[in-house]
N, C-alpha and C positions, 0 to 999 in steps of 0.2 A: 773746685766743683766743676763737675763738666758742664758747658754753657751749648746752647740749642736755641735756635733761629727756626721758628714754628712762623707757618702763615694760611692762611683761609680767603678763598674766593669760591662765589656762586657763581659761574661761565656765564648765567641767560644759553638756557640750550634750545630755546626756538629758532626758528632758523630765522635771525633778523641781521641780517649783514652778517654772517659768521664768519666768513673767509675774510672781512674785514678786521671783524673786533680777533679774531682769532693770534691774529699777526701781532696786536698790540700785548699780547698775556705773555710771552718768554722774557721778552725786553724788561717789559715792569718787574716780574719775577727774577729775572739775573741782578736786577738795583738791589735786591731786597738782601739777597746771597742767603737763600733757604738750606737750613739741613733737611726739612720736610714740610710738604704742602698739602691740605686738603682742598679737594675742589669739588663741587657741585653743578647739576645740572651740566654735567657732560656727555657731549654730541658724539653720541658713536657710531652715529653714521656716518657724519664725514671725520671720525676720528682726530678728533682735535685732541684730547690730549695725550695720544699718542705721539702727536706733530709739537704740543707744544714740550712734550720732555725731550722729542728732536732736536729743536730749536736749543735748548735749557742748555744740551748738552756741546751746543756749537759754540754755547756764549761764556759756559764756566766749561773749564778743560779741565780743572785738578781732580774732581771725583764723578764718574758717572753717575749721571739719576739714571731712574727708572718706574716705571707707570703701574698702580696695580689698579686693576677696577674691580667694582661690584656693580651690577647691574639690578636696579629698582623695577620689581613686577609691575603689569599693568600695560595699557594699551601707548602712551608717554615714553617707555622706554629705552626709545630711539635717542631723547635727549636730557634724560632723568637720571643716566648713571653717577655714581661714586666715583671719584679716582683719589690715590694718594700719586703724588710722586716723591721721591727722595734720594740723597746719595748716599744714604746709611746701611748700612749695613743690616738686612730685613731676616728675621727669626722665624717669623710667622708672621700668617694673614688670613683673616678669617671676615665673616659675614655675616649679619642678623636681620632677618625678615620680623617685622613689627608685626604681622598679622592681624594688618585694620582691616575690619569687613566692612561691604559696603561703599566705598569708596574707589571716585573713578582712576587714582593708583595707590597703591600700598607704598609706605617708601622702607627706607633701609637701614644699618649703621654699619661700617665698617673698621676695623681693628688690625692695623698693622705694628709688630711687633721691632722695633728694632734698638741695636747696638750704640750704645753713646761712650765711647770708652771704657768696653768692658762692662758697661751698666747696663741693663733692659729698661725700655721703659714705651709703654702702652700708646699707641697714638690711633685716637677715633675720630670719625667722620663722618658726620651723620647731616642731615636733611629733613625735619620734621615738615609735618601735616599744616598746609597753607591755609586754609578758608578762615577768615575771621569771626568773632563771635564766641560765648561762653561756652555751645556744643563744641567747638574747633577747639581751644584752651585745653577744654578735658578730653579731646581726642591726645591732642601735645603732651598732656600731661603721661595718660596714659605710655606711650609712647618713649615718654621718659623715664618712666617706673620699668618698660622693660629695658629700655638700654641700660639705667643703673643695675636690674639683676642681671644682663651681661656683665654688667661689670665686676660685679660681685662674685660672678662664677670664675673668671678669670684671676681674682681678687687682687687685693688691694693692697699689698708688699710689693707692689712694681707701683713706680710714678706712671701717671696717668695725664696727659694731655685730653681735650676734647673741643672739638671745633667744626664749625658748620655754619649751615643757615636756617636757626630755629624758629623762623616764621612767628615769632615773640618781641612783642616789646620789654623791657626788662623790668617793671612792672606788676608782670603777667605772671600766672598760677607756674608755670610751667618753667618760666625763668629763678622763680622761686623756689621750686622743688628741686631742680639743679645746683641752685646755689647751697645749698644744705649739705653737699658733701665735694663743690668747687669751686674755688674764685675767680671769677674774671680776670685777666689780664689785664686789658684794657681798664677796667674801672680801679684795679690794686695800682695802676700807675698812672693815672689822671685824676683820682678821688671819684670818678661817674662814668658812665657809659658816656660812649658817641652822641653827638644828636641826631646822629642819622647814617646808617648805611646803605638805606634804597629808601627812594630810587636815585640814580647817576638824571642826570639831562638827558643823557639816551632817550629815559623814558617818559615819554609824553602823553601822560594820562590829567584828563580834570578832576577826576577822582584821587589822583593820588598824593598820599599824605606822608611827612618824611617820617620813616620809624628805623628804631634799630632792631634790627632783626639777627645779624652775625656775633658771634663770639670765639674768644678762645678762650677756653676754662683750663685751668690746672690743678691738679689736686695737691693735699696738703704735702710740704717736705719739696716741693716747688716754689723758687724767687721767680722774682717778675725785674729785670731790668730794665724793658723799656718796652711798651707797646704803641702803636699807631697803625692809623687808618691807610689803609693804601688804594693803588690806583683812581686814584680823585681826580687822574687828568686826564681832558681828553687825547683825542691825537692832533698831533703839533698840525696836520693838514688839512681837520675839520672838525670843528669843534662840537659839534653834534655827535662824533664817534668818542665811545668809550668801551673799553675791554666786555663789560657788561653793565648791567642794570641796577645790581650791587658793587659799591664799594666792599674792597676789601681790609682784612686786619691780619698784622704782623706782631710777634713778640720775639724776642730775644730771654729768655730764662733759663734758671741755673737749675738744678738739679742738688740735693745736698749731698 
């Protein structure tokens, strides 16, 4: 069974120490030795993950990565883009606009297509609707009903990854509705979700409260051999710095 090293981070693309945390994301990402990454909240002004699949590419030498982005509508979109990066072999790549009205940015999903020895197999990246609260929930939900009918269009004879930052506790209407057609990673190999993937110490709110918010889902005819939270540390030179705001989450799964 072909095996595949999935992972997911949310950058924090406001400009808060960028060029600091930025430096910290290849490093952590080279420990990890990804076939493919999603990332969120990425700075395409100062082009960070273009830098960081630079970087990617100076630290692992056997197969190049490379960067695809989708950029999220709205006035934010200087630091709200999609990126995948990977060293896969890529099919196709495609993009879906959620079309929430109303809202001061719209966000997006993204679908890159790629080669696992000779197999296809779907890998999405997506970033739902932040505000909390029941109206928010069913904005999410919503949101997730249309990624699932991407996904449905594309359909569902290709294994299908999925990962992001769904702004969900796992609890929540919207984590519920996803889970109806994928399973968590993370909870298929710990028995539960994380207690927490944001915020990092970075972030210094009295408001805020620790929730899990990131996942990587797999769809059926997907193993799970091994997932965990990543980047939990900060940098060795100040402890206050961390990559971002969110931790991140890694899987290792098989494919049948």
């Amino acid at each position: 069974m072909p095996a595949l090293r999935v992972a997911t981070l949310n950058l924090y693309g406001p400009p808060y120490r960028t060029e600091e945390r930025a430096v910290l994301v290849a490093p952590g990402l080279a420990q990890l030795r990804p076939d493919i990454v999603g990332l969120q909240e990425v700075n395409i002004r100062a082009d960070i993950g273009t830098r960081v699949s630079s970087a990617l590419n100076v630290l692992i030498t056997e197969s190049p990565f490379r960067i695809l982005h989708v950029a999220n509508p709205g006035r934010k979109v200087v630091h709200s883009t999609l990126a995948v990066i990977t060293n896969l072999p890529v099919l196709a790549h495609d993009g879906t606009d959620y079309l929430t009205e109303g809202l001061e940015m719209n966000r997006m999903a993204q679908r890159v297509r790629v080669d696992i020895e000779g197999q296809p197999l779907d890998f999405y990246n997506t970033h739902l609707h932040y505000q909390l609260g029941p109206e928010a929930d069913e904005m999410r939900c919503e949101q997730a009903r249309k990624l699932l009918a991407w996904m449905d269009w594309h359909g569902w004879d290709i294994p299908k990854v999925l990962v992001g930052d769904f702004n969900a506790w796992p609890d929540s209407p919207p984590i519920h509705l996803l889970k109806e057609r994928f399973t968590s990673a993370y909870e298929a190999s710990h028995g539960q979700e994380p207690e927490k993937t944001w915020p990092t110490p970075m972030l210094k709110q009295a408001d805020a409260h620790d929730w899990t918010l990131d996942y990587i889902f797999i769809s059926p005819g997907i193993r799970v051999a091994e997932a965990n939270l990543t980047f939990t540390e900060g940098s060795a030179s100040d402890s206050e710095l961390y990559a971002s705001d969110h931790f991140g989450l890694a899987a290792t799964v098989e494919l049948a």
